[in-house]
N, C-alpha and C positions, 0 to 999 in steps of 0.2 A: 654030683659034681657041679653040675650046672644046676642053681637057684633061682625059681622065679621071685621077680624082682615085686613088690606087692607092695604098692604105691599108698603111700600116707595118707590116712582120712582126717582131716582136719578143715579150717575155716580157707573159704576162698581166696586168693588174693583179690583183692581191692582195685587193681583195674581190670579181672575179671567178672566184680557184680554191676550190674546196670542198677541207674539209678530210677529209681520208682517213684511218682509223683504223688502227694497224699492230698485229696479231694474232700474236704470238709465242710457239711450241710448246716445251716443254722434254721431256727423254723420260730419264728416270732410270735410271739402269743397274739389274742384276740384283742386285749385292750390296746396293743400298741400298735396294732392295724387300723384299727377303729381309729385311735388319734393323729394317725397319720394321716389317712382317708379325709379326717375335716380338717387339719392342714392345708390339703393339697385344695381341698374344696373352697376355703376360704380367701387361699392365693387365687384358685380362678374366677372367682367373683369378684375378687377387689383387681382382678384386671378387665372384665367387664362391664364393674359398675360405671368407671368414669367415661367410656362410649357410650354408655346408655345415657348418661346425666348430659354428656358433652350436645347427643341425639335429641334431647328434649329443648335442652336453653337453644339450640339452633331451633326449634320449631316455635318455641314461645315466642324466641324476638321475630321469625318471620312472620309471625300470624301477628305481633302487634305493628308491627310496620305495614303489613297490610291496612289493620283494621285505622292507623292513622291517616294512610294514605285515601282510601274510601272517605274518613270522615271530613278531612280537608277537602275533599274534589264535590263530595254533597255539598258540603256546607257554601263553597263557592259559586254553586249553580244557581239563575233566579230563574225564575219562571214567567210566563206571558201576559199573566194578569196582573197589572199595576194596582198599588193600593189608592184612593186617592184622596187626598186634604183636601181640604178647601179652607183658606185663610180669610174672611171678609165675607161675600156676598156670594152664596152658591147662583148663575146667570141660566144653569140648564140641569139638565138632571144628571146623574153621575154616571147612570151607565151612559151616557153622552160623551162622559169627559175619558172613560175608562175606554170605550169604543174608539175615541182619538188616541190614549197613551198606548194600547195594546200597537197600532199600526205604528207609532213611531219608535215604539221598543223592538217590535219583528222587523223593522228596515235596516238591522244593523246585526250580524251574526255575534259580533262582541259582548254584547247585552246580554247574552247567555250566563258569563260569568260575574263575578262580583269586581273580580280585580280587573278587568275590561269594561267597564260599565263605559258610555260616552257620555257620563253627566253632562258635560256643557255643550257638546252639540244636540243631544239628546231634548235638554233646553231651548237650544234658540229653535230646533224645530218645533218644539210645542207651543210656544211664543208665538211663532206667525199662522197657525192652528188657533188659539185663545186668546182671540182679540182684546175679550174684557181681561185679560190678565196685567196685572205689572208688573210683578215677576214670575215667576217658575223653578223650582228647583228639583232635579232626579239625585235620589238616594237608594242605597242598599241599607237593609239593616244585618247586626249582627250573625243575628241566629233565624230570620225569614228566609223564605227565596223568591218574596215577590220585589219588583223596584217599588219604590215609594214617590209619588209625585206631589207635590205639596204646590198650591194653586193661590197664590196671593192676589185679591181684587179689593177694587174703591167701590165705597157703596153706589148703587145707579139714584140719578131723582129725576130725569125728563127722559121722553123719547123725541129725538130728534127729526122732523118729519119733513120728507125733501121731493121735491117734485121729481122724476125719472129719474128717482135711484130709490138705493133702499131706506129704509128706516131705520133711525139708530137706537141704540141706548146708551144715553151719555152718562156717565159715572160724574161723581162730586167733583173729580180734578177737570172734567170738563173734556174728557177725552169720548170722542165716539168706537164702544166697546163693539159689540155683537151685533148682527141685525135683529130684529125685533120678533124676527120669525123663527127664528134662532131660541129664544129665550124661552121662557117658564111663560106661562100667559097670565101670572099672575103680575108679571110685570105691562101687561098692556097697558092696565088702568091708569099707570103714572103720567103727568102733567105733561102737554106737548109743546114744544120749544119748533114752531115755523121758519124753514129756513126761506127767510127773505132776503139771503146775501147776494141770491144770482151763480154762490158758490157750491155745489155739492162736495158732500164731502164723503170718505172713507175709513172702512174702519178701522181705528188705532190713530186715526187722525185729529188731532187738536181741535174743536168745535170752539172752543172757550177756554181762555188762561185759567189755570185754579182760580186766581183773586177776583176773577169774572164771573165764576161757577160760583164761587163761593156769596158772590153779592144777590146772586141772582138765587140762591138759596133760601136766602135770608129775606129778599124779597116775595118769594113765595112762603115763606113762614107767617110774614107779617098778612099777607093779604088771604092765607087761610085761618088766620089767629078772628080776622073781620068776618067768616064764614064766605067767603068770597076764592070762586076759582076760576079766575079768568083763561084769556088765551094769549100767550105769549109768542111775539115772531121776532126773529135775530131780523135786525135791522143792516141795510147794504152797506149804512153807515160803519164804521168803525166802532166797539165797544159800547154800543147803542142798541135797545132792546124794545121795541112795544109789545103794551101791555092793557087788551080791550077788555074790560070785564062786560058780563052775561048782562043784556038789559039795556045795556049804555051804549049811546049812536056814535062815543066818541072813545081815543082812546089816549093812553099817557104815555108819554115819552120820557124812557130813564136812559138814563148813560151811567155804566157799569163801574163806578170807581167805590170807592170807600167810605162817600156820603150818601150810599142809594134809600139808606132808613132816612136821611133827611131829605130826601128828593120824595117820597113816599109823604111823609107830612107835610111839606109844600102843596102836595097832590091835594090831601084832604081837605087843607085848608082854603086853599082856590075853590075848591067843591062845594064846602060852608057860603065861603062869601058868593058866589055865582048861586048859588040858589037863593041866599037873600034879594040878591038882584033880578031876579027871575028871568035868568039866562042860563042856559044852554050852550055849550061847544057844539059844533057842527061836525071836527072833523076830531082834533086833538086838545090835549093841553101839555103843553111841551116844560117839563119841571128839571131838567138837565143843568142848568144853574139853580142852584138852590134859592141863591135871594132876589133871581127873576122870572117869573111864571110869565110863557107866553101861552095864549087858547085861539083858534081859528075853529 
C-alpha cells in the first residue's frame, strides 16, 4: 500500500556542483633557460656598464686636472739662485754678483713666483748694489725656475785715485763704477787719473762727461802708440787735464775738447823746437790753445 518512494539517480543539478579550479604546469626546456638566463645577463650589464664608464671619465678628468694643476704651480715657482749675464765688462767675480742677486731676490716673498716676479724694483735695487752697471734687468724664463739677471756695463780704462776716499774705476763714459777693492785685481794695473779737483767723488758719480772720457782715451792711445805712460791728474780747472811723463821735470797741460790729438802735436812739436834751442821747461808747457804754446 504504501511505496517507498526511491529517488532518481541521475546528473546533479548545476547549482548543486562546486566549481573546481584547474591549475596548469608548464616546464620550459634547457635551451630556453639558457637564452633567457643571458638575456637577463646582458640587460644587467648594459646597466652597469655606463656607471662603471660614467666611474672612470670622472677619475681621468680628476686626475688630469690635478696633474695640470701641479704642472702650472711647478712651472710658476723660481728658485733662489739667480742666473747671471754679464753684458760688456765682467768688474768682479760672479759668485760676487750671484751672492748680491740671491739677497735681493729673498727680500721679497713674491719673487717665489713667476707671475709675481718684482722686475723693476727688484732692478732699481740691484742698480744701487752695482755701481759699475748701466743697466740691469730681472727676468723669468719659460720653462727655468731660476730669475735671470742680465748685467749691462762700459768698458773701464782708468782708476781714479782720490786723497780720503776710495779709489774708483771709471768706465769709458767716464762714470766712477766700483771701488778698486771691489774689483778683479786684474783691473789694478790700468792707468791712474789723480784727482786734483779738491773734489772727491762717489760711486756712480760723473768723474768726466763721455766727450771728456772719450778725449782723454784717445790721448792715452796716442801717448802709448809713443811707448810712453805717463801720469795723469784731473786738474781743479775745469775740463783740463795734466799730463807728466816718466823722466821729464815738466808736464803738459791739455784741456779736454775735440782737438786734444792737435794739442798732443803742438806738445811735440814745442819739444822738437826747445830741444834744438837747448832749453828745458821747468815746470810746464801749456798746449790748451793749439796755435799758442805757453812753457814756464
Amino acid at each position: 500500500m504504501f511505496k517507498k518512494k526511491v529517488k532518481a539517480e541521475g546528473r546533479r543539478p548545476s547549482y548543486l556542483q562546486k566549481s573546481e579550479k584547474v591549475i596548469s604546469y608548464y616546464s620550459a626546456s634547457r635551451k630556453q633557460l639558457d637564452t633567457f638566463e643571458r638575456k637577463r645577463g646582458r640587460a644587467e650589464t648594459q646597466r652597469v656598464k655606463p656607471k662603471i664608464e660614467l666611474g672612470r671619465s670622472k677619475l681621468t678628468k680628476t686626475i688630469v686636472i690635478v696633474l695640470v694643476v701641479f704642472i702650472c704651480v711647478y712651472s710658476s715657482l723660481l728658485g733662489a739662485d739667480p742666473v747671471i749675464k754679464i753684458n760688456g765688462t765682467q768688474y768682479r767675480s760672479l759668485k760676487s754678483y750671484q751672492i748680491i742677486g740671491q739677497q735681493v731676490m729673498a727680500g721679497d716673498i713674491r719673487n717665489k713666483l713667476k707671475f709675481l716676479l718684482q722686475a723693476q724694483s727688484d732692478s732699481s735695487k740691484l742698480m744701487e748694489l752695482i755701481p759699475e752697471a748701466s743697466s740691469i734687468t730681472v727676468r723669468s724664463s719659460l720653462l727655468g725656475h731660476n730669475p735671470i739677471i742680465t748685467i749691462n756695463t762700459a768698458k773701464p780704462f782708468m782708476i781714479f785715485q782720490q786723497k780720503g776716499a776710495p779709489d774708483f774705476i771709471i768706465d769709458q763714459k767716464g762714470r766712477a763704477s766700483l771701488p778698486v777693492s771691489e774689483g778683479l785685481k786684474m783691473y789694478q794695473s790700468l792707468p791712474r787719473l789723480i784727482n786734483g779737483s779738491g773734489v772727491n767723488n762717489k760711486a756712480r758719480e760723473q768723474v768726466l762727461s763721455p766727450d771728456e772720457a772719450n778725449e782723454l782715451l784717445q790721448l792715452m792711445a796716442q801717448y802709448k802708440a809713443d811707448n810712453s805712460f805717463p801720469v795723469y791728474t784731473l786738474s781743479s780747472n775745469p775740463f783740463e787735464v795734466d799730463i807728466a811723463e816718466v823722466g821729464k821735470l815738466y808736464f803738459a797741460k791739455y784741456s779736454l775738447d775735440p782737438n786734444s790729438l792737435a794739442q798732443y802735436g803742438s806738445l811735440k812739436a814745442t819739444e822738437a823746437k826747445l830741444k834744438q834751442l837747448g832749453q828745458v821747461p821747468a815746470q810746464y808747457i801749456d798746449v790748451r790753445l793749439t796755435n799758442k804754446v805757453f812753457y814756464q
